[in-house]
VOGU-3710 file (C-alpha; in Angstrom, 3 decimals, decimal comma):
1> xxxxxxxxxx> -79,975/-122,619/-87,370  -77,926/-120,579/-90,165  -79,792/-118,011/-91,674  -80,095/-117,251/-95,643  -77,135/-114,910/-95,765  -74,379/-117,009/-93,374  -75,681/-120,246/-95,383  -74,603/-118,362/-98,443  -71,738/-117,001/-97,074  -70,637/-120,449/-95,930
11> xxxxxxxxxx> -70,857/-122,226/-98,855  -69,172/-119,483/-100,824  -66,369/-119,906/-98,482  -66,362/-123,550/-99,156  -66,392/-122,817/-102,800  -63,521/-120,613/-102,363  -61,724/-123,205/-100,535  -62,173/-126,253/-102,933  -61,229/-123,670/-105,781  -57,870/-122,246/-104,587
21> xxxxxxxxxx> -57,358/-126,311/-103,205  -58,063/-127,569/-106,886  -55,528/-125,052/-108,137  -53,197/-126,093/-105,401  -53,413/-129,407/-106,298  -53,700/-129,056/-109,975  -50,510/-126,874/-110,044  -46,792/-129,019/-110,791  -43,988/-127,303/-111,929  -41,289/-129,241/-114,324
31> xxxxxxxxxx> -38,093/-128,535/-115,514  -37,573/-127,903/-119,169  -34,145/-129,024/-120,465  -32,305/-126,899/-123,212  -30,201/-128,904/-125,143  -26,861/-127,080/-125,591  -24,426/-127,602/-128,509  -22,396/-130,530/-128,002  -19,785/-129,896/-130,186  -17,184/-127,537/-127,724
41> xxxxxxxxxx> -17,872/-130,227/-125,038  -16,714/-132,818/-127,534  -13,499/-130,927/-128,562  -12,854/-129,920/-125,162  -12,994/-133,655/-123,856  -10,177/-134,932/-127,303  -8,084/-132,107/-125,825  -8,197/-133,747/-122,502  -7,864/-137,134/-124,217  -4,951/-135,853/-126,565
51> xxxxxxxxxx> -3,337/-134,490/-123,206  -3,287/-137,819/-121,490  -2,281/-140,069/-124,284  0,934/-137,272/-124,745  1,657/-137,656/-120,955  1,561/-141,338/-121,498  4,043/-141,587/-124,567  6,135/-139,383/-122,412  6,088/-141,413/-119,004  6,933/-144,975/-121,094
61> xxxxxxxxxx> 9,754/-143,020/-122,397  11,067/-142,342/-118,882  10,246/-145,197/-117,891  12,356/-147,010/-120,813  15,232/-144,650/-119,412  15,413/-145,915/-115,835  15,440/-149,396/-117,261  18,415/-148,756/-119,457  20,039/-147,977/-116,442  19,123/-150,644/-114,345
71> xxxxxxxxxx> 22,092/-152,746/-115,225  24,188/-150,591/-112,989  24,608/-150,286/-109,551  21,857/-150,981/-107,155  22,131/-146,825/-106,158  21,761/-145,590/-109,567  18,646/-147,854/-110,269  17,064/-146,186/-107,001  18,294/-142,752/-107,562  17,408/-142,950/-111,206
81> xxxxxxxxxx> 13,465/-144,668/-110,180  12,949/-141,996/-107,852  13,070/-139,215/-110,544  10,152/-140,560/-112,277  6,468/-140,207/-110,263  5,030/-143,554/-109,079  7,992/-146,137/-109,096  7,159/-148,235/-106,267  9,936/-151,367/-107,287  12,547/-151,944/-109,835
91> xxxxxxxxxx> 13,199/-155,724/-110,403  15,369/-156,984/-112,808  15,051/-161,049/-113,782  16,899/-163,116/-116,049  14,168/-165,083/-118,731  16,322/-167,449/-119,954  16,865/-169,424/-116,395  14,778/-167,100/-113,697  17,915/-166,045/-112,328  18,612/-163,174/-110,685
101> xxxxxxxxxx> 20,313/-160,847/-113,391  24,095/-159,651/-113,432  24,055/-156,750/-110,687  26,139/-155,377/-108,789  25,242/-153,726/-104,678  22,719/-154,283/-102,105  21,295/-152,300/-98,942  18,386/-152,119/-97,600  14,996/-152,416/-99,481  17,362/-154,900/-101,671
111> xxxxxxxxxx> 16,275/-158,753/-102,337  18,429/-160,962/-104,240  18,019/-164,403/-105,043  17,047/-167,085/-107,450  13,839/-164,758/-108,718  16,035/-162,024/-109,193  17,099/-158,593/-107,901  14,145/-156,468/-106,286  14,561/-152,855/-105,383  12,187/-151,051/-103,655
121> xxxxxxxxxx> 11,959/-147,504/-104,067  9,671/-145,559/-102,268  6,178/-147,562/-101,802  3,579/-146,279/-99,715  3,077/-148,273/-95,979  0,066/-149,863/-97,237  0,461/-150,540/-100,754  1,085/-154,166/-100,974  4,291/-154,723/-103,468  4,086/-158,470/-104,967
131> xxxxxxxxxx> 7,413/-160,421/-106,299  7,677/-160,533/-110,113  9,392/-163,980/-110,872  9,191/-166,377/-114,293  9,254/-169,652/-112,143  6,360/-170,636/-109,305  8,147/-169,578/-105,435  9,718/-171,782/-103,470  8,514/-172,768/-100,305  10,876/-169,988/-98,710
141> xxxxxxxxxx> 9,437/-166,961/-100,330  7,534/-164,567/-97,956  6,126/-162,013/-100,850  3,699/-162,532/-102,805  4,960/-163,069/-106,332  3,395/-162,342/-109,191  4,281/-164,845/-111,662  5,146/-163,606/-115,311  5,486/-165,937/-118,528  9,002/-164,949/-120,569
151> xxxxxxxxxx> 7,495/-166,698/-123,466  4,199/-164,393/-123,298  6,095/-161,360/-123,307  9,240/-161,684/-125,041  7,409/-164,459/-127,648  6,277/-161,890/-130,212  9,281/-160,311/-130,623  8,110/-156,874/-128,513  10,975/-155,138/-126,397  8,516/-153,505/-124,151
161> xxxxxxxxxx> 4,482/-153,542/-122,638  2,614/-153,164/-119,908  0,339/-155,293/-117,992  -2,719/-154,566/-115,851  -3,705/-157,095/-112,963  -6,988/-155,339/-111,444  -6,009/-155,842/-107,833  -2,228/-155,439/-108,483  0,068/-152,290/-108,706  0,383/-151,673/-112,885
171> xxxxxxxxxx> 3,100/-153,334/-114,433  5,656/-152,374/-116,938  8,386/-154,028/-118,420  11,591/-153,699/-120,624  13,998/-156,209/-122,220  17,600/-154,685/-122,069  19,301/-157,506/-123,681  18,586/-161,366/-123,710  19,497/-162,065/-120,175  17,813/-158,770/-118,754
181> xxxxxxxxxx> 14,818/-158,048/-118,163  13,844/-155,203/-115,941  10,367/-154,919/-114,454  8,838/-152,071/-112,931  5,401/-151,910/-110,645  3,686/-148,466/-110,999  1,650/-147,330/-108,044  -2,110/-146,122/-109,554  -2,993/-143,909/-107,023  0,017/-141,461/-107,295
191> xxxxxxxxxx> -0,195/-141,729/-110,599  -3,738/-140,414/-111,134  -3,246/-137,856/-108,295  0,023/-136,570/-110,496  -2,326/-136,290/-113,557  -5,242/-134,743/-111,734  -2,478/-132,064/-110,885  -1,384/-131,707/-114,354  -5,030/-131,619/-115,868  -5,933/-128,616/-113,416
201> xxxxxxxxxx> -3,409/-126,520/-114,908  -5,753/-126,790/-118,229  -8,529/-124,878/-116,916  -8,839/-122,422/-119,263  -10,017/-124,749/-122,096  -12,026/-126,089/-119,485  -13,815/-122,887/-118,779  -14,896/-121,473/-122,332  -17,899/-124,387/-122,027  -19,650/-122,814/-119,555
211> xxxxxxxxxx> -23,251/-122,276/-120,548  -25,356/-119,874/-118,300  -27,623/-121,899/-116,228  -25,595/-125,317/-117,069  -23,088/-127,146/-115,622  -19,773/-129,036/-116,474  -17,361/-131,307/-114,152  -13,965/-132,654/-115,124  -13,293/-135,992/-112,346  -11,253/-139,081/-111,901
221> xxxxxxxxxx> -13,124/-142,142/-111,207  -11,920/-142,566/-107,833  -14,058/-139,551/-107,154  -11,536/-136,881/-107,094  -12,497/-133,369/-108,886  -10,003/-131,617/-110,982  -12,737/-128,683/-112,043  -16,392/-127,550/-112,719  -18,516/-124,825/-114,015  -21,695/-123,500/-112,562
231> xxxxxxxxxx> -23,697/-124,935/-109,773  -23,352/-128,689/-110,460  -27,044/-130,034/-109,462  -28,025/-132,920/-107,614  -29,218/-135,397/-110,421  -27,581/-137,442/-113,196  -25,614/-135,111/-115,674  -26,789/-134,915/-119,180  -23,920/-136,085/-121,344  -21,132/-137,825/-119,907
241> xxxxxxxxxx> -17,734/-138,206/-122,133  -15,064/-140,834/-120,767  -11,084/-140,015/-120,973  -9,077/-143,206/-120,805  -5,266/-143,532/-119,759  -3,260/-146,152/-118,162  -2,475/-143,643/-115,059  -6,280/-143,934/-114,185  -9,927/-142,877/-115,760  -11,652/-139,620/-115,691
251> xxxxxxxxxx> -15,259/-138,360/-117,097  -15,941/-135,364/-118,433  -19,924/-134,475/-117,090  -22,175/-131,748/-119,281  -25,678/-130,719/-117,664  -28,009/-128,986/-120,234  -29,358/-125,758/-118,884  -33,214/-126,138/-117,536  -35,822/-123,419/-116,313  -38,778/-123,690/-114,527
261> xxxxxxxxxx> -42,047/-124,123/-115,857  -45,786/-124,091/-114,367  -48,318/-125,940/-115,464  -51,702/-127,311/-114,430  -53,638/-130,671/-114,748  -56,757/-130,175/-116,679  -58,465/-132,708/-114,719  -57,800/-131,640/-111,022  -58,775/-128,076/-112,233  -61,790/-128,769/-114,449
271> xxxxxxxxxx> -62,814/-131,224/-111,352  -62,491/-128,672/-108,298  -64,178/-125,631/-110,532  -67,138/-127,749/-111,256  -67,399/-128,954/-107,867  -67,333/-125,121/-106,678  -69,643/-123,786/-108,688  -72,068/-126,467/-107,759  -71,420/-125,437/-104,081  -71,535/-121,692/-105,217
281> xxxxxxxxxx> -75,155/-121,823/-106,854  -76,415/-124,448/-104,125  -75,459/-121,493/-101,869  -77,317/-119,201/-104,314  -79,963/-121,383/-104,877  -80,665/-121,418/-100,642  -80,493/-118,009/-100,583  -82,748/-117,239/-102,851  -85,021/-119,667/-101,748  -84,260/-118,731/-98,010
291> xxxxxxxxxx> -85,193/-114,887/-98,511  -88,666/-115,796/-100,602  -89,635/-118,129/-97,439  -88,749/-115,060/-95,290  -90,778/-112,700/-97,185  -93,320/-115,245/-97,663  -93,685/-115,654/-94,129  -93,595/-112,319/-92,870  -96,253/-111,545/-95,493  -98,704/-114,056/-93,212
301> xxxxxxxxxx> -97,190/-112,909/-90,153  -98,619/-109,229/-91,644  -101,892/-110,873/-92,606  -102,691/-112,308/-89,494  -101,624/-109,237/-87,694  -103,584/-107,180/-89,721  -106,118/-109,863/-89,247  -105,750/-110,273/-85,394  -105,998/-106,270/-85,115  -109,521/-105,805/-87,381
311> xxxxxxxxxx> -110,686/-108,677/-85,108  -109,907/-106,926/-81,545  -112,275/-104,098/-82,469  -115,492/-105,927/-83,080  -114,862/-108,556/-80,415  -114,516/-105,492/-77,980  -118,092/-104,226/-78,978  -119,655/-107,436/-79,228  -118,366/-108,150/-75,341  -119,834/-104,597/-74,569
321> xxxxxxxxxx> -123,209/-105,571/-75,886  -123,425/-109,090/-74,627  -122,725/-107,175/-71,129  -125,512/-104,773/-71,727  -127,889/-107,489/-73,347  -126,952/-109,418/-70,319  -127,581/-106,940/-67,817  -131,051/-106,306/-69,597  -132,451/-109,533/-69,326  -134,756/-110,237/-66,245
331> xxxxxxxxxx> -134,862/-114,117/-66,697  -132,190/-116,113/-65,610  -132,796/-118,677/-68,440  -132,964/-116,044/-71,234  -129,436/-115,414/-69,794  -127,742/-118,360/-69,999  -127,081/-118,228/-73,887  -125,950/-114,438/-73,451  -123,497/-116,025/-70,854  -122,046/-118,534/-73,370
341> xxxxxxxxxx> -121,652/-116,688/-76,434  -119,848/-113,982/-73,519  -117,313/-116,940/-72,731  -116,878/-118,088/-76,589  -115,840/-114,395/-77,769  -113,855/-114,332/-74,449  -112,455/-117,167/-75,729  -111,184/-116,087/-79,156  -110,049/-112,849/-78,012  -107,548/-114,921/-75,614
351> xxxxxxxxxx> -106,909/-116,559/-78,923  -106,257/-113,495/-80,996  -103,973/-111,979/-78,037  -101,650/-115,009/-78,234  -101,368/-114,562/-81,841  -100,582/-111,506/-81,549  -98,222/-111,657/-79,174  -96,483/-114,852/-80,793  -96,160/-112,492/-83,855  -94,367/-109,897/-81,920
361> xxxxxxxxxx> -91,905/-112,243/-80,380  -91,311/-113,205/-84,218  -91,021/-110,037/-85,000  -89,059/-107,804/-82,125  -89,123/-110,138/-79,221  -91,192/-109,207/-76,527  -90,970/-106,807/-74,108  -92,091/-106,195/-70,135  -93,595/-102,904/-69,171  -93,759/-103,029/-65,535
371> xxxxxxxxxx> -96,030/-100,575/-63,506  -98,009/-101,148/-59,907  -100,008/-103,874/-60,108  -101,766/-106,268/-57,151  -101,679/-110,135/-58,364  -104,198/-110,932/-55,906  -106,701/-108,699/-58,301  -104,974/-109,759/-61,562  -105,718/-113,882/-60,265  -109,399/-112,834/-59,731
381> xxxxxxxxxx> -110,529/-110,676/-62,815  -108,458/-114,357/-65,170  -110,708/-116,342/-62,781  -113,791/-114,427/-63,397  -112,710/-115,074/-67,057  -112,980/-118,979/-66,788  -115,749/-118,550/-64,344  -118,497/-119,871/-66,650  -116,549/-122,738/-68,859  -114,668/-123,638/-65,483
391> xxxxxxxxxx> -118,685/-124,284/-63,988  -119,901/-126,041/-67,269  -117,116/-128,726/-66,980  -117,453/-129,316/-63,274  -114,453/-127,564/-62,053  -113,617/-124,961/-59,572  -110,633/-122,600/-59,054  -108,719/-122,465/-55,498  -106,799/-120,291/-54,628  -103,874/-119,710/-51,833
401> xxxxxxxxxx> -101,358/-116,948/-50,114  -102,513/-114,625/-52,925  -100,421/-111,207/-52,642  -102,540/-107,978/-52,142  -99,314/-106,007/-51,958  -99,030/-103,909/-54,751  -96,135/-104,764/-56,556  -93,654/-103,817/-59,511  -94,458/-105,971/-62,174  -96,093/-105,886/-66,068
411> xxxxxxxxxx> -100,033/-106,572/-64,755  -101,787/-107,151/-68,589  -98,385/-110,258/-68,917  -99,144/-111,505/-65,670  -103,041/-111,640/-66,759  -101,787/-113,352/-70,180  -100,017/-116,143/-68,570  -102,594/-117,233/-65,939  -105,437/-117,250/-68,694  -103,248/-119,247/-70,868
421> xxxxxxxxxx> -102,198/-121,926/-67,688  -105,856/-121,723/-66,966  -106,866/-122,476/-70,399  -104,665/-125,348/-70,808  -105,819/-126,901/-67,668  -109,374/-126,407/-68,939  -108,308/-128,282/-71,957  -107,121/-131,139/-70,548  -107,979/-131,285/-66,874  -111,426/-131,029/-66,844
431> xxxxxxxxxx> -114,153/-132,103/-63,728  -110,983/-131,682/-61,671  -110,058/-128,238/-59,124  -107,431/-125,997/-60,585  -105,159/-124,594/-57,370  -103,441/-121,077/-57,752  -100,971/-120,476/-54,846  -98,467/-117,534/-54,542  -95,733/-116,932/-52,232  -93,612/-113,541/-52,377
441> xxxxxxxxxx> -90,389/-112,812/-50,274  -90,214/-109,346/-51,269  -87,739/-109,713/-54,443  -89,596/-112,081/-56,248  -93,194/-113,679/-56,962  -94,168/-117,730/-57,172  -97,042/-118,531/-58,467  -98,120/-122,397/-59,072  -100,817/-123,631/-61,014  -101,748/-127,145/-60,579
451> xxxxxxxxxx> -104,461/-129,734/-61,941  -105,828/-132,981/-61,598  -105,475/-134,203/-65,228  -103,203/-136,892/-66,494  -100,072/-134,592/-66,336  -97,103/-134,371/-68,207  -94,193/-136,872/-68,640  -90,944/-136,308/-67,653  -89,201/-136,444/-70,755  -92,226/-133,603/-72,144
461> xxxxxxxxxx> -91,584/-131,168/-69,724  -89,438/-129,107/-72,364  -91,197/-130,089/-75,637  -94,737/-128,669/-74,359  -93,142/-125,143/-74,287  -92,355/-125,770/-77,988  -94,430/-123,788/-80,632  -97,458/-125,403/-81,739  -96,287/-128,252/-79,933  -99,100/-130,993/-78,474
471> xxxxxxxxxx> -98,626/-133,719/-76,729  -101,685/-135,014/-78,246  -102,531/-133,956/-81,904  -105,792/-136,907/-82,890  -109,019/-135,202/-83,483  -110,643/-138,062/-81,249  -109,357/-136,487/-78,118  -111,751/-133,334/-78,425  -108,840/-130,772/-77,622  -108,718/-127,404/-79,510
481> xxxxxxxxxx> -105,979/-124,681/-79,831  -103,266/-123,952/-81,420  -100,856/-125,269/-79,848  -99,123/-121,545/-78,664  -100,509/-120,453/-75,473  -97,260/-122,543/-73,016  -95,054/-121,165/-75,577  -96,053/-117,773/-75,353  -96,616/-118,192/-71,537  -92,601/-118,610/-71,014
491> xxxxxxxxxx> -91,803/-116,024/-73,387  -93,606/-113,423/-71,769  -91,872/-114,931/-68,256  -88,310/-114,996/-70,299  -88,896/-111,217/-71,274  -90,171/-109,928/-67,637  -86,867/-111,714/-66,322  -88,177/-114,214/-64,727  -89,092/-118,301/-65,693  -91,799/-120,722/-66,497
501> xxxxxxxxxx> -91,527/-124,332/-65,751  -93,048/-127,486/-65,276  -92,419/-129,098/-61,555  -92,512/-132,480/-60,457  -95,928/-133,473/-58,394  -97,718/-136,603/-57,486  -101,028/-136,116/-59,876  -101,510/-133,440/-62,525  -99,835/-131,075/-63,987  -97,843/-128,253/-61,722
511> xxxxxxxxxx> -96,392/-124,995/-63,485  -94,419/-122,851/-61,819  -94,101/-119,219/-62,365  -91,215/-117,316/-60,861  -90,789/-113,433/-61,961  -88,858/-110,527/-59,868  -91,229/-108,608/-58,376  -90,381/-105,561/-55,616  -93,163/-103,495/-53,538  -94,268/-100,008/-54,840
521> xxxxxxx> -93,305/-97,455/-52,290  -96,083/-95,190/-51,067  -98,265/-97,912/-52,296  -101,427/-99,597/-50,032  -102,194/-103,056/-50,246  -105,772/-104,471/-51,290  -107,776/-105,391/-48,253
//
């Protein structure tokens, strides 16, 4: 059992504990966004947006060039297509009757037919290149067309567009006089790679945003990055600004700076530092309480020592007198009350020894001081003891093997054991014989006390060494004590190294005494 001082260390700890783990779990850190101005991000993104739509006026005027030309020879209109970025096919279609127009040359990547001339100029392998015609295919046709409507285009009077089919290369067109019109499809994807290229020579405008601790990303939609400033971070940017062209779609992306910030739910913490200061002053509370039991008790255990010692004198001096008075008297009858008030003080000085000694175990623990002793003499002067209250209740001691050596072992403990074995069989064994038997090997001593009383059960054999422990506590059953005599019995075995124990029989109760005993050189035994 956990004294005072490690229960209050204890439950400090676990105050400590639920503390720091309230703080723990109290404890969240969030990240505090600082808005930035929003202004140079917006300027920088209509200088992107300026730069695009400038590219695009430029590319429609190239492309307005190559289709000037494209009433030439079949050469030029491929040699002239491949000067200008993303040309994939030049077609050029009559819109009055679907014809092909007036043209002059072939070779390969060169269709000619009803639909029109189609020159292919440098497509990727897997970009898929449809057929622009004004009339639904024939049967015949292999490509893919994609249809167009002369009336649609030509119908408000324009001389040039374009025209986006989501799953189609982008499509522009020019009339070059009422029976031509030339067609061009535009690949996307080298188109917004050509841009991306252009756009990341503009990186110094690009890099006068940078905020410390923010972020900024110039990308194309297709996931492509043309630039960025700072560590980009992991989660959705702040401000996101669009830049639209018809070579593709990028996004300008702002994050706001953030810092760190720690702070603590009220709750959790109010919670955990209640909880451990409870714990703290229950551990308080037990301590305090533990160390006024302790002096409490050790105030009685002083009393009754102090007690127990004024009574030793007194019951000394009344034994010497009761001796003398004895010895004086002449009639055997005038004796026999001598005799019994002899056995009665006997008996509370046996009492007033195992206090005694039960306080010193309390106390110190007890202690063996061997010396030479014969058990055979120490058995008969405990015997002589119990002599008259063993012959009043109709029982008689025998004895067996009893050792006359003299022998290395603490005499006045031996002497305190058998008088308390003795007195518990008078207690509960009486009209019956008592045997004492001994047996010695020369290393250690046996001695076994048995009775003819009810015994002990099985499952008591440890509880009866107990303090104050009875196996029987009702007033009815005419047993006295205090329940300490067995107890102190196997202490005083436990502290002269050797044991006390209860042994199996077939009637009574049989206690067995083992202690380490060796002869006393140069010593005689008793005859």
């Amino acid at each position: 059992m956990l004294g005072a001082r490690a229960t209050l260390c204890l439950l400090l700890g676990i105050a400590a504990v639920i503390g720091g783990g309230g703080v723990m779990l109290s404890r969240r850190e969030e990240q505090v966004r600082h808005e930035r101005d929003r202004e140079p991000l917006m300027r920088c993104a209509s200088v992107f947006q300026e730069e695009l739509d400038r590219l695009g006026v430029l590319y429609e005027s190239h492309l307005r060039v190559v289709a000037l030309n494209a009433s030439t020879e079949v050469f030029v209109i491929r040699s002239e297509a491949q000067r200008v970025a993303g040309i994939v096919q030049v077609s050029v279609l009559d819109p009055t009757s679907g014809d092909a127009a007036r043209s002059r040359g072939g070779g390969p990547g060169t269709e000619r037919g009803a639909e029109g001339l189609h020159v292919t100029v440098g497509a990727n392998p897997g970009v898929r290149i449809p057929m622009p015609v004004f009339s639904p295919p024939r049967p015949w046709t292999v490509r893919t067309p994609l249809i167009l409507d002369a009336a649609e285009l030509l119908g408000s009077g324009a001389r040039s567009g374009w025209r986006t089919e989501p799953a189609w290369p982008l499509v522009y067109w020019q009339a070059v006089s009422p029976r031509e019109l030339v067609v061009m499809l535009l690949d996307r994807a080298v188109l917004e790679t050509v841009v991306t290229d252009h756009l990341r020579g503009m990186s110094e405008a690009f890099h006068v945003l940078h905020w410390e601790n923010g972020a900024e990303r110039l990308r194309s939609r297709s996931g492509a990055e043309v630039f960025s400033n700072g560590a980009v971070p992991g989660f959705a940017p702040d401000l996101v600004l669009p830049l639209r062209s018809r070579f593709g779609d990028w996004d300008l992306l702002a994050w706001d700076p953030r810092t760190t910030r720690v702070v603590y739910r009220t709750g959790v913490l109010v919670g955990a530092g209640v909880a451990a200061v409870l714990v703290a002053g229950l551990g308080l509370i037990l301590y305090v309480q533990g160390r006024r039991a302790r002096v409490l008790a050790s105030q009685r255990v002083s009393f009754v020592n102090r007690v127990s010692h004024e009574l030793r004198t007194p019951l000394t001096n009344i034994l010497l007198n009761l001796d003398l008075a004895a010895d004086a008297q002449e009639v055997e009858e005038e004796a026999r009350p001598l005799a019994l008030v002899r056995e009665e003080v006997r008996r509370l000085a046996r009492l007033i020894e195992n206090v005694l000694t039960f306080s010193e175990r309390e106390r110190r623990g007890l202690r063996a001081r061997p010396g030479a002793c014969c058990p055979a003499s120490v058995v008969a002067a405990v015997v002589e003891q119990f002599a008259a209250g063993f012959e009043r209740r109709g029982m008689r001691v025998e004895t067996e093997g009893l050792v006359t050596d003299s022998l290395l072992i603490d005499g006045d403990a031996l002497a305190q054991i058998l008088a308390n074995l003795l007195s518990n069989a008078e207690k509960y064994a009486p009209g019956g014989p008592v045997q004492i038997a001994m047996q010695w090997d020369g290393a250690r001593l046996w001695v076994r006390v048995r009775d003819h009383g009810p015994g002990i059960p099985r499952a008591a054999w440890e509880r009866v060494f107990e303090p104050f422990e009875r196996l029987s506590d009702h007033v009815r059953d005419g047993v006295t004590g205090t329940g300490l005599g067995l107890c102190i019995a196997r202490d005083i075995a436990r502290a002269m190294g050797g044991a006390l124990r209860v042994i199996s029989s077939e009637g009574g109760a049989v206690f067995e005494l083992e202690l380490p005993a060796c002869a006393v050189p140069g010593m005689l035994s008793v005859a």
